[in-house]
C-alpha positions in Angstrom: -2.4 12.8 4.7 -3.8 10.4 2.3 -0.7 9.4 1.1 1.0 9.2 4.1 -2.0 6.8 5.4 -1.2 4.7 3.0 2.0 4.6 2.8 2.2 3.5 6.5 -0.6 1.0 6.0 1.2 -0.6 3.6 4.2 -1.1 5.1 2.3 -2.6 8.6 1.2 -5.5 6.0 4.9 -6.4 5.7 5.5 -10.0 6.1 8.2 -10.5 8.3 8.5 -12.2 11.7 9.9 -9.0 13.4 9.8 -5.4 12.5 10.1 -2.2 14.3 8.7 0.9 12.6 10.5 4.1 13.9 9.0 7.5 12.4 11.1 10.1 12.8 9.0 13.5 12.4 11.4 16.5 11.1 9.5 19.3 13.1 6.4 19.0 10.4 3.8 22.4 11.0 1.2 20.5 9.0 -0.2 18.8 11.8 1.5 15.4 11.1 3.2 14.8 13.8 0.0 15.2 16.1 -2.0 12.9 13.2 0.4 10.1 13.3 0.8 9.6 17.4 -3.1 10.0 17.5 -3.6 7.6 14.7 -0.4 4.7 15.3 0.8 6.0 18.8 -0.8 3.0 20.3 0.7 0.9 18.1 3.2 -1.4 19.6 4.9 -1.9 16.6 5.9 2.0 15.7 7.6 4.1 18.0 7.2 8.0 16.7 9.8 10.6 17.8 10.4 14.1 17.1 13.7 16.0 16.1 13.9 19.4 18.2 14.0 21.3 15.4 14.0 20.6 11.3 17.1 19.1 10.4 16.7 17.5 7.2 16.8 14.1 5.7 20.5 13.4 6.7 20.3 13.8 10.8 16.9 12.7 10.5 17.8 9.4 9.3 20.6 9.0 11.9 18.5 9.6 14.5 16.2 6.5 13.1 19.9 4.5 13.4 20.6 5.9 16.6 17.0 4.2 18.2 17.0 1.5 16.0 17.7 -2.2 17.7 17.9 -4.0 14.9 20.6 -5.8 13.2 19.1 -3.9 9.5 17.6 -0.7 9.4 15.8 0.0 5.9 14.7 3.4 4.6 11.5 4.4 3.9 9.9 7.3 3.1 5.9 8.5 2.9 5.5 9.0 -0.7 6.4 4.8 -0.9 4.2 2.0 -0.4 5.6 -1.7 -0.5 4.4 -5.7 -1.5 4.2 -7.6 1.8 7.1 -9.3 1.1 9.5 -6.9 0.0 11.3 -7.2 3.5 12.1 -10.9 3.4 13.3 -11.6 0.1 16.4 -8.1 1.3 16.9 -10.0 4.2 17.5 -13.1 2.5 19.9 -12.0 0.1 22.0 -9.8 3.0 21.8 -13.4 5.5 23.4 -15.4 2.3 26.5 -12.8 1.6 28.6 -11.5 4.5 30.2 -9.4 1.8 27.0 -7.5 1.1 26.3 -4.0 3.4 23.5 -3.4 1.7 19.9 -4.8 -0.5 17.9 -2.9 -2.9 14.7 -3.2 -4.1 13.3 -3.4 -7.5 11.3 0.0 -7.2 8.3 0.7 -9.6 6.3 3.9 -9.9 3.2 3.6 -7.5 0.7 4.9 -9.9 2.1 3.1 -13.0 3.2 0.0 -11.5 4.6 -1.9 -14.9 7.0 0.4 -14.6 10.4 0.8 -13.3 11.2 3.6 -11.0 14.7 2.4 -10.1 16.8 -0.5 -9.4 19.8 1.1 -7.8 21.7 4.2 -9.2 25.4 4.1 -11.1 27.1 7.3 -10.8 29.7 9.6 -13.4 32.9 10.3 -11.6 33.3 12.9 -13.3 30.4 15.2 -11.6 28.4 12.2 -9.4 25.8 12.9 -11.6 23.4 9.6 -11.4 22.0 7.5 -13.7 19.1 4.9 -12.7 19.0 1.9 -14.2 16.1 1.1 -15.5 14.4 4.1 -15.4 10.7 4.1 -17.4 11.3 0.7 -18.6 8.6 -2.3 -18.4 9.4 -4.2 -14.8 10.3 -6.9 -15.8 13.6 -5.8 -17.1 16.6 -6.9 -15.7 20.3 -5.1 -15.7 23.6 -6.5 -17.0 25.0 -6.5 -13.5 22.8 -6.4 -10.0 25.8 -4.8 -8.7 24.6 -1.4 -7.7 25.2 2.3 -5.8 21.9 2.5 -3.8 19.6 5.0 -3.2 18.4 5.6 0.7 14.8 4.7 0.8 13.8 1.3 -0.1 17.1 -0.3 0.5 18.1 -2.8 3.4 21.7 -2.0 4.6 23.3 -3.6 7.9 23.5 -1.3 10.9 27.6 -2.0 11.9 28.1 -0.4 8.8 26.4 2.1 9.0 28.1 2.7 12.3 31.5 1.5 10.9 31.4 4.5 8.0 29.8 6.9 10.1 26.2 7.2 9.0 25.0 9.9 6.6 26.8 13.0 6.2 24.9 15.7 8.0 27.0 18.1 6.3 24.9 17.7 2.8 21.6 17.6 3.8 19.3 17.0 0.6 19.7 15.8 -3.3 23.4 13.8 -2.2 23.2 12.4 1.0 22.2 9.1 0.3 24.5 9.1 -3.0 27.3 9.8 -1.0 26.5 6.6 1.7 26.2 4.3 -1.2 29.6 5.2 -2.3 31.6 5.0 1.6 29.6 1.6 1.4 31.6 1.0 -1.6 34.9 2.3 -0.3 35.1 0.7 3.3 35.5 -2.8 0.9 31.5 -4.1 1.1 29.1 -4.7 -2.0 25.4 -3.4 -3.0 23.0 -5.2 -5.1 19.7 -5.2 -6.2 17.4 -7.5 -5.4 14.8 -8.1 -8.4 12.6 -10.2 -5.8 11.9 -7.4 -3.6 9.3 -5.0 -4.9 8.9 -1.3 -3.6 6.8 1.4 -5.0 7.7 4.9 -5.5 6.4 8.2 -6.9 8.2 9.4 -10.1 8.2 12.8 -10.1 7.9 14.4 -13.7 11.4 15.7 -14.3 10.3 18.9 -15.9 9.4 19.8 -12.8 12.0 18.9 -10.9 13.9 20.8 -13.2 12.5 23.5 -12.8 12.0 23.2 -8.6 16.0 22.8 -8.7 16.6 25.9 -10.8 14.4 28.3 -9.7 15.2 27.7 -5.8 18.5 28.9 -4.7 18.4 27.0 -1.6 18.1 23.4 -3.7 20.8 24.6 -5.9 22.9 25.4 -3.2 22.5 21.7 -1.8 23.3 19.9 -5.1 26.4 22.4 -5.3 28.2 20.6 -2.0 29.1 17.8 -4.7 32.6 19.3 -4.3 32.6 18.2 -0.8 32.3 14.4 -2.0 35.1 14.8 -3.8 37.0 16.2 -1.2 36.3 13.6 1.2 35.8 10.5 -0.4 38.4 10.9 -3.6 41.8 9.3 -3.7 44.4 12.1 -3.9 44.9 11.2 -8.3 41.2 10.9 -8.6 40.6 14.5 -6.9 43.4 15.9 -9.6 41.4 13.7 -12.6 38.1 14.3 -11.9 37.7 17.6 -10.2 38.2 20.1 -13.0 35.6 18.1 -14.8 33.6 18.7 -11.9 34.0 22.6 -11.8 33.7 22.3 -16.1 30.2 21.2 -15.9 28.9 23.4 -13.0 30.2 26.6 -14.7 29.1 25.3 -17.7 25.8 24.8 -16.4 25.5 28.1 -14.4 26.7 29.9 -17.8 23.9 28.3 -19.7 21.0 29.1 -16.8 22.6 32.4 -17.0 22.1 33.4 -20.5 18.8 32.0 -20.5 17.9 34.3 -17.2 18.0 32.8 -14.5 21.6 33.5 -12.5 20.6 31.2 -9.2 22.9 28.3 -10.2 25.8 30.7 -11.1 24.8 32.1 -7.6 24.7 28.7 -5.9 27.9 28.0 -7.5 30.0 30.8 -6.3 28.2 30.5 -2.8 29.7 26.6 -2.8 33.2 27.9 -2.8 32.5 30.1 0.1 30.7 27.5 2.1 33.2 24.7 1.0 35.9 26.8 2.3 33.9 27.4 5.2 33.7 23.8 6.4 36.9 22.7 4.9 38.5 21.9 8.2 35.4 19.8 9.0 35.6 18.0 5.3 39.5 17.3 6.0 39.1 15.5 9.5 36.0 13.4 7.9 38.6 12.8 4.9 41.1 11.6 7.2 38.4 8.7 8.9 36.6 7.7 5.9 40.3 7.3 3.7 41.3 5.1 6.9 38.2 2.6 6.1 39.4 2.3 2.6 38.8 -1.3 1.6 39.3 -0.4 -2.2 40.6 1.9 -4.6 38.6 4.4 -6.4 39.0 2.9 -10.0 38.0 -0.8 -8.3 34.5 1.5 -7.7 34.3 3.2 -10.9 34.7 -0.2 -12.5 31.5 -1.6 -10.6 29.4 1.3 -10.1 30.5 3.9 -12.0 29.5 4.9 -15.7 32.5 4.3 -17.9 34.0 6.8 -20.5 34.9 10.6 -20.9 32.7 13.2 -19.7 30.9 14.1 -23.2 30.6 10.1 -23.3 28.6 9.8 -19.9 26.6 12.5 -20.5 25.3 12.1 -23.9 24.9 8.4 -23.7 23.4 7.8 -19.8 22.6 10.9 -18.1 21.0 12.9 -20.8 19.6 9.8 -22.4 18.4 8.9 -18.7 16.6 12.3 -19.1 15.1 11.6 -22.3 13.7 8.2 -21.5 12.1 9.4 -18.5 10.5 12.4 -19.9 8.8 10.0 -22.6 7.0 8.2 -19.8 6.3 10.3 -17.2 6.7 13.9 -18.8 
């Protein structure tokens, strides 16, 4: 509860004229829920509500849409805390661009705060693998382009949009979700961009172990296996036919290699992703049909700007897996 103390405190010492906090409690059986409405339930700038039964991040954060009033809805999440002014300078940069649908933050770790966490997120087409530029590097550095994909939490993005493409796809419920926004953002014909200005503060988990959480849990590995369902949906028909075998390549590739080394829960996931991709396929081809009708651009005009460019064996050797590498150095 510490953290999450702290990560509320911080973000009431937001500088901003007007704010509304909503906290949207996912059925927690810690005690949380009943801490926070004891603890900020009398505050008049939170309003705490509960979902009727754990839902994950997805329809928890469309519920926060769904209550908010306000014209920008930002993410945040209780592992973050945030510099007072982190709210102003997003909301600066969305009031001087109509074009722009959403702001990120220049997020550094919390406990190592000369470093860079992430400054948005480019993505291979090939698999949506992501790559985060930036990544264990001093803070002060800047990228090529401020032209980004956008992670979920610490990012400003207007609320007609959000309602416009339809929110976050409750469908894929951890590891994707907020990948997967970023992108429709992109499609529907807006921009993203990082804003350097606006500092957020994060917690970097060591990626060792989030390796090994991934591959040792089928359930996780059966979340980062609805991937094909991006695809389906979001894909132009020649960029499903491109970039989909590449997309099985890996997986089996992967699942192969976990296999021989003994652990057969992402071959399992992966063969459980067909089923359940067939399952919803109906579902996957009405949502097609909506979010292809918002189409503002085509998909190479988004691999262009937020995408990592080259072949597979390219994108992974030179950003993903050098991603990896760099982030192990600094945080293990």
């Amino acid at each position: 509860m510490n953290t999450l103390n702290r990560s509320i405190e911080s973000l009431l010492q937001t500088r901003y004229s007007y704010f509304e906090v909503i906290i949207v409690d996912d059925q927690s059986n810690d005690g949380t829920y009943e801490i926070l409405t004891k603890k900020f339930g009398g505050n008049k700038k939170i309003h705490i509500v509960r979902n009727d039964a754990n839902s994950g991040p997805s329809k928890t954060r469309n519920t926060g849409i769904s209550l908010s009033k306000s014209k920008y809805i930002a993410f945040y999440e209780t592992d973050m805390e945030c510099d007072p002014f982190w709210l102003l300078y997003l909301v600066r940069k969305l009031e001087s661009d109509p074009s722009l649908a959403a702001a990120q933050s220049r997020i550094l770790d919390v406990n190592n705060r000369n470093v860079i966490h992430s400054m948005g997120v480019l993505f291979d087409p090939h698999t949506f693998w992501v790559y985060s530029p930036g990544c264990g590097y001093h803070k002060n550095w800047l990228p090529k382009s401020l032209e980004m994909g956008i992670g979920a939490v610490e990012s400003l993005i207007r609320k007609n949009v959000l309602e416009k493409i339809g929110g976050f796809d409750e469908q894929i419920i951890h590891n994707l979700d907020d990948i997967d926004l970023g992108y429709r953002i992109w499609l529907a014909g807006y921009k993203c961009i990082t804003v350097p200005e606006a500092v957020t503060y994060h917690w970097t988990a060591k990626p060792s172990q989030i390796r090994e959480k991934s591959t040792s849990s089928i359930k996780s590995e059966m979340h980062f296996h609805k991937v094909f369902r991006i695809f389906l949906k979001n894909y132009e028909i020649k960029s499903i036919f491109q970039y989909l075998p590449w997309l099985i390549f890996a997986y089996l590739l992967r699942a192969i290699y976990n296999f021989l080394k003994g652990n057969n829960k992402p071959f399992r996931a992966l063969l459980w992703s067909v089923y359940w991709n067939i399952l919803v396929l109906p579902n996957t081809l009405h949502e097609r049909k909506r979010i292809q009708s918002l189409r503002g651009r085509t998909d190479e005009e988004i691999f262009q700007k937020i995408g990592l460019h080259g072949n597979f064996f390219q994108v992974f050797t030179n950003s993903i897996y050098f991603n990896l590498v760099k982030v192990q150095e600094i945080f293990g």
